[in-house]
C-alpha positions in Angstrom: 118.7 73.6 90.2 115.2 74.0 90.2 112.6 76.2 87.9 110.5 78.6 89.6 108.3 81.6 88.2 108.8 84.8 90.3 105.4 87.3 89.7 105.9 91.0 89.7 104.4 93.7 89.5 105.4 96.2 86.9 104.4 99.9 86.1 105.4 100.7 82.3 105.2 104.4 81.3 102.6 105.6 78.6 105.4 105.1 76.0 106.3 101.7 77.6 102.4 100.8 77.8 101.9 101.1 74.2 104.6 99.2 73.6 103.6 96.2 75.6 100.1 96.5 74.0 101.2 96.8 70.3 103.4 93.3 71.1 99.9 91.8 72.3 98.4 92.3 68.6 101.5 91.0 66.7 101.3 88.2 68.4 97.9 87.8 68.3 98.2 88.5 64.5 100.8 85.5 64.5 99.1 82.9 66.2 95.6 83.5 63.9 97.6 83.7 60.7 99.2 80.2 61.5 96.2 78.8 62.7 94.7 79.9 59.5 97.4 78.6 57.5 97.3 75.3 59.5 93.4 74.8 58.8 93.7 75.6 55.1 96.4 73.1 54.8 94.5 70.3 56.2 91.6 70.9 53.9 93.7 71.1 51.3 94.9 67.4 52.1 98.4 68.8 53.3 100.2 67.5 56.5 100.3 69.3 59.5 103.5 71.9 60.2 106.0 71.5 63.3 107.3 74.5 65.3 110.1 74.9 62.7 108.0 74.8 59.7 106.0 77.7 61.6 109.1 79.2 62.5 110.0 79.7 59.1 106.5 81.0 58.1 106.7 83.9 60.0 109.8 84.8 58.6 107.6 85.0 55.3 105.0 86.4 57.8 107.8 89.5 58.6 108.3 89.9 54.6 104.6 90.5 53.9 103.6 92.6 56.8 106.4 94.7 57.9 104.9 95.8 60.5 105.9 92.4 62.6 109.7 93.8 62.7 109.1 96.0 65.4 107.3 93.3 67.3 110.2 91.3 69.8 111.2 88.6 68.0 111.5 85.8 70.6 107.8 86.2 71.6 106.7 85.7 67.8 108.7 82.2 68.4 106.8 81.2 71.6 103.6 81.7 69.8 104.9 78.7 67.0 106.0 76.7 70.1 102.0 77.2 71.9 100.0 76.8 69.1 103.0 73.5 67.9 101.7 72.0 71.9 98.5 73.1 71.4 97.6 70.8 68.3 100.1 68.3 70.7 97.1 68.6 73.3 94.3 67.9 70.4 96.2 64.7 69.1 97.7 62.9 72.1 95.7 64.3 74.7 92.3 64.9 72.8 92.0 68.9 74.0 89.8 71.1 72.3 90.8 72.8 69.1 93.4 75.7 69.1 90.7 78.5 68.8 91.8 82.2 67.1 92.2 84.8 69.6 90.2 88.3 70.0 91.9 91.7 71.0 89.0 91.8 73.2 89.5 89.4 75.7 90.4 91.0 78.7 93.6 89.2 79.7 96.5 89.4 77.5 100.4 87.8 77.4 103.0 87.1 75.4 106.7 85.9 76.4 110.3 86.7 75.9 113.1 84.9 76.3 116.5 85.9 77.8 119.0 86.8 75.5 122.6 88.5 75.9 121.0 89.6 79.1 118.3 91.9 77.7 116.3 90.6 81.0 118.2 92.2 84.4 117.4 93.0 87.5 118.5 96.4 88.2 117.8 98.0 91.9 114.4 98.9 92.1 113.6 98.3 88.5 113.7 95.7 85.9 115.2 96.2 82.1 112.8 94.3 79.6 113.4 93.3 76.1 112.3 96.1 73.7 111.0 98.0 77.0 113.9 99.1 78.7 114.0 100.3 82.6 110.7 99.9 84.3 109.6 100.0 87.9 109.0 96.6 89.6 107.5 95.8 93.1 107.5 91.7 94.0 107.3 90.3 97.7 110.4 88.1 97.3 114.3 88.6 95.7 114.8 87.7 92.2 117.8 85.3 92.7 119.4 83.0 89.7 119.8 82.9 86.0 116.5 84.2 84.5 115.6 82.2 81.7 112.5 84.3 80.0 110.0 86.4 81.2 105.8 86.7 80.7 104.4 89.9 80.0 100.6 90.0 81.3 98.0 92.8 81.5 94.8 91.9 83.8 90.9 92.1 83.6 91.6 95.1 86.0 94.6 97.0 83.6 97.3 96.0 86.0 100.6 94.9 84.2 102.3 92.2 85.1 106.4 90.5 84.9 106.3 86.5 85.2 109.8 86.1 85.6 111.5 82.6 84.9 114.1 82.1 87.1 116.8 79.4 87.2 117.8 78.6 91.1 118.6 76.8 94.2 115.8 75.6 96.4 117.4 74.6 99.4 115.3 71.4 101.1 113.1 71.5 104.3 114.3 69.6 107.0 112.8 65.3 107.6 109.9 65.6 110.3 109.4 61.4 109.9 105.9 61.9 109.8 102.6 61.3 107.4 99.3 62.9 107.2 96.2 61.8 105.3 93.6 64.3 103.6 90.0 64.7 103.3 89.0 66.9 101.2 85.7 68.9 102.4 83.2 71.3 102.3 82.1 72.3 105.5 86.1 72.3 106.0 88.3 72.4 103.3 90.5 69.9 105.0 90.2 67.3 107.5 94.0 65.7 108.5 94.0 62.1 109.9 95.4 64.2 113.2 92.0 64.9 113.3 92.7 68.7 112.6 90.0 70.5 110.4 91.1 73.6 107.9 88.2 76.0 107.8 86.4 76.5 105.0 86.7 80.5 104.1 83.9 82.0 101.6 85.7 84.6 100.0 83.2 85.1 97.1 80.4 85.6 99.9 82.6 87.9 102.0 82.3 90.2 98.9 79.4 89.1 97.6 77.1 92.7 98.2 79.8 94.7 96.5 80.5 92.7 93.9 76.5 92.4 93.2 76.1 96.2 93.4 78.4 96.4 90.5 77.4 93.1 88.9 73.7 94.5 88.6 74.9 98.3 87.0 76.9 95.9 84.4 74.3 94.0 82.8 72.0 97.5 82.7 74.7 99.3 80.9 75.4 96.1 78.6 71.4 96.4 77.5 71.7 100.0 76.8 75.2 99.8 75.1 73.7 97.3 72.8 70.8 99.5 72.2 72.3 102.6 71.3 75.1 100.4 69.1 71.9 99.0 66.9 70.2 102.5 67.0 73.5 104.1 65.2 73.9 101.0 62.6 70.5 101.2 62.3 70.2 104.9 61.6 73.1 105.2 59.6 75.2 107.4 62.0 78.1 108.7 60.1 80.6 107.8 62.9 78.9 104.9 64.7 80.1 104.3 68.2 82.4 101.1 69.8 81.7 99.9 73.3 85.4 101.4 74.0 83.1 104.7 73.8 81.0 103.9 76.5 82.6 105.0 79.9 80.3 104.3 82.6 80.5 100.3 81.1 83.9 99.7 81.3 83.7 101.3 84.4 81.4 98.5 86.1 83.0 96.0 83.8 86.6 97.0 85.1 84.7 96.8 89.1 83.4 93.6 88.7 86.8 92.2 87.2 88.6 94.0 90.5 86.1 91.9 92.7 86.4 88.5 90.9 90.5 89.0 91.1 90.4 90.1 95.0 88.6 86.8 95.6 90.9 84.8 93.5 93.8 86.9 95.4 92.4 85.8 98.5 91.8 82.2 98.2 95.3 81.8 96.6 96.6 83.3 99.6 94.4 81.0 101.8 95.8 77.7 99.6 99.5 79.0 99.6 99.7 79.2 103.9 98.0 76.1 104.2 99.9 74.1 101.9 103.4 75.6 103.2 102.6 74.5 106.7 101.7 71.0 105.5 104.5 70.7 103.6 106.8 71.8 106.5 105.1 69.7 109.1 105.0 66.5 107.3 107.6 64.3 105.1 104.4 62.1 102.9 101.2 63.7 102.2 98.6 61.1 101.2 95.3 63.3 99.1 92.0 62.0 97.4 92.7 62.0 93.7 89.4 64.1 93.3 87.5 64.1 90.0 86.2 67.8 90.2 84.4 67.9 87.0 82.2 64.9 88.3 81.5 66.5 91.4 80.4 69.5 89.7 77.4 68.0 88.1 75.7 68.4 91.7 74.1 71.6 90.9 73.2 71.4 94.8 76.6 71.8 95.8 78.9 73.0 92.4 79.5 76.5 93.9 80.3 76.0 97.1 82.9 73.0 95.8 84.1 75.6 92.9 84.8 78.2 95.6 87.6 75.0 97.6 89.8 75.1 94.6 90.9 71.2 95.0 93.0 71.7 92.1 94.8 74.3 92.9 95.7 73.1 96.3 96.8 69.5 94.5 99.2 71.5 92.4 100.7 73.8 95.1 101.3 70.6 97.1 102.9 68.9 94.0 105.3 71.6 93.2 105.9 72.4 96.4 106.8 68.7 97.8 108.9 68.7 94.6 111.1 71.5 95.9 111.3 70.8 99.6 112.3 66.9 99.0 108.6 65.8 100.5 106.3 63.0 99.2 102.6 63.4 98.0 101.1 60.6 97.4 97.2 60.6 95.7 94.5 58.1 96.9 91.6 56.4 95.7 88.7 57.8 97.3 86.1 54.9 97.1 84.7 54.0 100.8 87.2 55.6 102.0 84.4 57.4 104.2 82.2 54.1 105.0 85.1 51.6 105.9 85.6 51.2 109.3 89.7 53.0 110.3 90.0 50.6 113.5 88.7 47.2 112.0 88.0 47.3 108.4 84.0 46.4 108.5 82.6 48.3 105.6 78.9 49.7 106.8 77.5 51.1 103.4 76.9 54.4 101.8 76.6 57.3 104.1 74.4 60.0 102.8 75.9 63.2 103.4 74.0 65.0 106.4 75.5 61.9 108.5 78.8 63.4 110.3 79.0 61.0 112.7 78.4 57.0 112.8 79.3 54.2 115.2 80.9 50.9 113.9 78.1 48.0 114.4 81.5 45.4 114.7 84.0 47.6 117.0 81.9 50.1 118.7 83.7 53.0 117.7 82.0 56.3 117.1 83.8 58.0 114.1 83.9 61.1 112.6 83.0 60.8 109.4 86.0 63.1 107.7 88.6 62.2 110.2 87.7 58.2 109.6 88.0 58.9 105.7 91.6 61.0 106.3 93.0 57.8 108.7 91.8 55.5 105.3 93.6 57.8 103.2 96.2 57.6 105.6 96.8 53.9 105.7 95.8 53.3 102.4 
């Protein structure tokens, strides 16, 4: 049996919407009152608490502010067992500090977990804990034992199901052949078939519109900001929020449908791809890629941003995990200045050379297809 998260799209009533949104701010009320508690008992020389010493806080949490009873109870519990892996992350892993969160960030969550079946699929619509019957649209069918579910509202006010799902992934059938990747820019991939993925610039595709908007955004902003200081400033008697401001949110909510039709896109784009590799191929040899470094070349940081290397490693490691395939990662070092057919390494290339010929051998290389046969064969 394998995990897999099935995304829906859900459309909650007005009664249901206010629902979904008051569960945000308990939650959010939970995790910044145990944060709080955590950093005051440090200071006070205490020891850090585990996700059962939180657990039991915000049963002390539900006695002070009664409030919390109407929030659903299992997602109060994930928010012990985030903020328990966040400090995790800061100790083991050296992550940043678990930061308190603001009812003004535009994306908001929290999770439930299945429970006497309060999570069904029902026809057309989906019954949610605390919710009840909502309508549901998703491009696949929910099949297995659903184990919890994510409640998410976008940047762009679209409300989203994240359904975990307990099932049977049946495995692709053995092809008995290997492919190496180079990862590009000019192409996003180049296969050691000497096949080249096109690179696709979504975020230049929409580039005008998105500007248009982009430019209307930061004008508001300036004049929101003004008129906020003018009323503190003046001593309105009922000074205005920037939820009062309608034509802001409205470029703010146009830019935020732009940035997720890109992201939309390019996910799209990454989810064929990888599918057909995956089905074509039984061991898929990549360049273990250290982004962040890459990034430092202001030169080049957007247009290697925009490939979204780690998303593609991820959707080929989850999806060689399901399908019984093999992806194996690579150093990268030389891998594009060693000769494929003889081995003679002839130095740093500097990238506006696509093309050199092998001083030993004689052969005239690609310089991305010679670097996909080393990760090949390495």
């Amino acid at each position: 049996m394998t995990l897999r998260a099935i995304k829906t799209r859900i459309y909650p009533n007005l009664d249901q919407q206010d629902k979904i949104i008051a569960n945000f701010g308990y939650c959010r009320f939970v995790w910044n009152q145990l944060l709080d508690m955590q950093i005051k008992r440090r200071e006070n020389g205490g020891s850090y608490l585990n996700e059962f010493g939180m657990n039991y806080l915000i049963k002390q949490l539900k006695q002070e502010y009664p409030f919390l009873k109407q929030a659903e109870s299992t997602s109060l519990l994930h928010v012990s067992r985030d903020l328990n892996h966040a400090y995790q992350k800061l100790f083991k892993e050296h992550k940043g500090f678990p930061k308190f969160k603001s009812r003004k960030f535009p994306k908001q969550s929290y999770q439930s977990n299945s429970v006497n079946k309060n999570i069904q699929h029902v026809g057309n619509q989906l019954r949610l804990p605390k919710l009840g019957l909502m309508k549901f649209r998703c491009g696949r069918k929910i099949e297995g034992k659903m184990k919890n579910v994510t409640i998410r509202l976008s940047a762009t006010g679209k409300f989203y199901a994240i359904i975990l799902v307990d099932t049977e992934v049946k495995e692709l059938p053995k092809t008995e052949n290997s492919v190496g990747i180079d990862m590009g820019v000019a192409d996003l991939m180049i296969t050691s078939d000497g096949v080249k993925y096109p690179t696709i610039r979504f975020d230049k595709i929409l580039a005008k519109k998105k500007h248009y908007w982009e430019k209307r955004l930061a004008r508001r902003r300036l004049q929101v900001q003004k008129e906020i200081a003018w009323d503190k400033h003046n001593k309105v008697l009922v000074p205005r929020e920037i939820s009062d401001f309608k034509n802001y949110l409205k470029a703010k909510r146009m830019v935020a449908k732009y940035n997720e039709k890109i992201a939309n896109q390019r996910n799209n784009y990454l989810h064929n791809l990888t599918k057909s590799l995956v089905e074509t191929y039984d061991a898929i040899k990549i360049e273990d890629l250290k982004a962040k470094n890459l990034l430092k070349n202001h030169k080049l940081a957007r247009a290697i941003a925009n490939q979204s290397w780690r998303e593609l490693r991820s959707q080929l490691e989850y999806k060689c995990a399901w399908y019984g395939k093999q992806l194996v990662t690579v150093n990268p070092r030389k891998t594009s200045q060693i000769c494929s057919n003889c081995g003679y390494d002839d130095g740093k290339h500097t990238l506006g050379i696509r093309q050199w010929t092998c001083p030993k051998c004689g052969v005239n290389h690609d310089r991305d297809v010679n670097a996909a046969v080393n990760i090949l064969n390495a």
